[in-house]
N, C-alpha and C positions, 0 to 999 in steps of 0.2 A: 504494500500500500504506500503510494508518494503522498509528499505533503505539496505547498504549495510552492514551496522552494527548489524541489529537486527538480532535478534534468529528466527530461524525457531520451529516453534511447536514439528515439528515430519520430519522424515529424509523423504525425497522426493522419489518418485520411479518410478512416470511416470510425466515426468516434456519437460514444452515447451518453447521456447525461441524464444521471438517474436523482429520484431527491423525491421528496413527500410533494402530496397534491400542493400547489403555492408556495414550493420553495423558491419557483425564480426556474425550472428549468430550461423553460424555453425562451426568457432573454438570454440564459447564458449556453443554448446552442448555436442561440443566433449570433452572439459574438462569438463564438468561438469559428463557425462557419467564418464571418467573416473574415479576421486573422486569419485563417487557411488558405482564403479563397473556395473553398467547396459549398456546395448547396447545403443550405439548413433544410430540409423537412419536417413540418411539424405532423407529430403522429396525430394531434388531438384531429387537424382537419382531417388527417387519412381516416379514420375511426367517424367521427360525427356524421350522421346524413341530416337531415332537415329534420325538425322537431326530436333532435338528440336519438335518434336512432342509429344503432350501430349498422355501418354502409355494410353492403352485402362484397362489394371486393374489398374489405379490409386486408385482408389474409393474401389474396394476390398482389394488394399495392405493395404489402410489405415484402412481398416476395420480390418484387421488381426493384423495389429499393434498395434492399439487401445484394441483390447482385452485382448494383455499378460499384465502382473500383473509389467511389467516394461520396460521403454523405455523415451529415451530424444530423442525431436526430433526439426525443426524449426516450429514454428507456421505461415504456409501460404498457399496461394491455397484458391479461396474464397470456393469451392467446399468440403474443407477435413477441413475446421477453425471448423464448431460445434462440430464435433465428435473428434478430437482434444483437444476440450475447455472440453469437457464436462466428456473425463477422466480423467481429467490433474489435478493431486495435486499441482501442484505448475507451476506460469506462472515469467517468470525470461525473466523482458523487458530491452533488450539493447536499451536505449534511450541518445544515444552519440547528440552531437552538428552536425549539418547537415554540416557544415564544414569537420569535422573529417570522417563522411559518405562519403561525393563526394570526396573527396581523398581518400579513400581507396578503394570503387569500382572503380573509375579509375585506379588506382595503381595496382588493380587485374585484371582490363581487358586487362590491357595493358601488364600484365607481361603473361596472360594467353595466349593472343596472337602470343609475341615474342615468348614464348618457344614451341607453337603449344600443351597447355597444352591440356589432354581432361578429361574435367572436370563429365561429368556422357557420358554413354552410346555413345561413340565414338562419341561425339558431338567437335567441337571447335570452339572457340569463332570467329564471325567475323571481317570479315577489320576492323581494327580501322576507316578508314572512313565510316564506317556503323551508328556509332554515328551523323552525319550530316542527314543523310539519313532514318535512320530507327526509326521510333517515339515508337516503343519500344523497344530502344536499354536499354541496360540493366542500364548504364549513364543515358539517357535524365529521364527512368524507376524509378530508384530511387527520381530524384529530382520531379517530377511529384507524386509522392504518397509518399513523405515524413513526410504528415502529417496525411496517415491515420492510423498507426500505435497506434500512441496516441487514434483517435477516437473509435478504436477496442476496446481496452484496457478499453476505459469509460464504452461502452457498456458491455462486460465482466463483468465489477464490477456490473453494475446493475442485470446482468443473472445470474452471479453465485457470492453474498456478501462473501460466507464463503471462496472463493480458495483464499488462499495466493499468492500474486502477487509481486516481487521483481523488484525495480525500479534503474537499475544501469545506470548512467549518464555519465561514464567515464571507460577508460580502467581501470586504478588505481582502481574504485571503482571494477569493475569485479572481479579482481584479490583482494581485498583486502575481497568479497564475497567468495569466492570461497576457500580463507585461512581458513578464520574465520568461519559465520556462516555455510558455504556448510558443512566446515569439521568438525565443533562441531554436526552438526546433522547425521554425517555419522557413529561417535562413537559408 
């Protein structure tokens, strides 16, 4: 497991970003795509159809995305995790304080709501009192599977020892990854 400081072997090219619901993963695939130059794909739009239905070619898109020779994407979907895992040169775990998690998926559901944001596939997010109501609101969602994130992660290291796994704990560390060792291996 690296931390935010250590060197990367070799420049990454198909890399995945795992972290609890609202950690932040997919700004920080999007930067990291961009550092690379290679395409960010966000799974949530591969996954979402209209009215939050799971798309019927989820499972082929991911198949087709898993096969080019480069892509950052989030690591989720218990359905799309192997084949995922199992291209992936490099796994970059946002593991923030679950603190800084529930405020910040709240902070994006609520802003997504006020501005009627539509975040994939002319989807938007529900009533904010849906969070009382709906046991998988995306809120109650995160605190309830907070800690599997970590357990993946263990397993991973035991399936595949050699993938390099980066373990950033903090925005600060993110960004201080993504200066240093992303851009020294991007050289």
């Amino acid at each position: 497991m690296l931390t935010s400081n250590q060197s990367l072997e070799a420049c990454p090219r198909r890399v995945l970003v795992a972290g609890t619901s609202g950690s932040g993963k997919t700004t920080l695939a999007s930067r990291i795509a961009r550092q690379l130059g290679i395409p960010h794909v966000e799974i949530d739009a591969l996954y979402h159809g209209p009215n939050w239905t799971p798309r019927e070619s989820f499972l082929a898109d991911v198949s087709a995305l898993v096969a080019e020779d480069e892509w950052v994407t989030e690591w989720q979907y218990r359905s799309a995790r192997a084949a995922l895992a199992a291209r992936a040169d490099l796994v970059v775990w946002l593991d923030l304080p679950v603190a800084t998690v529930m405020r910040q998926v709240t902070v994006r559901t609520v802003r997504r709501q006020l501005r009627r944001e539509v975040p994939w596939n002319g989807n938007h997010e529900p009533s904010l009192w849906t969070v009382f109501t709906e046991p998988n609101h995306i809120v109650r969602w995160a605190w309830r599977t907070r800690h599997r994130t970590g357990e993946r992660i263990d397993a991973l290291v035991r399936a595949r020892p050699e993938l390099a796994i980066v373990r950033l704990r903090s925005h600060r560390q993110a960004r201080a990854w993504l200066e240093g060792p992303l851009a020294a291996s991007s050289r």
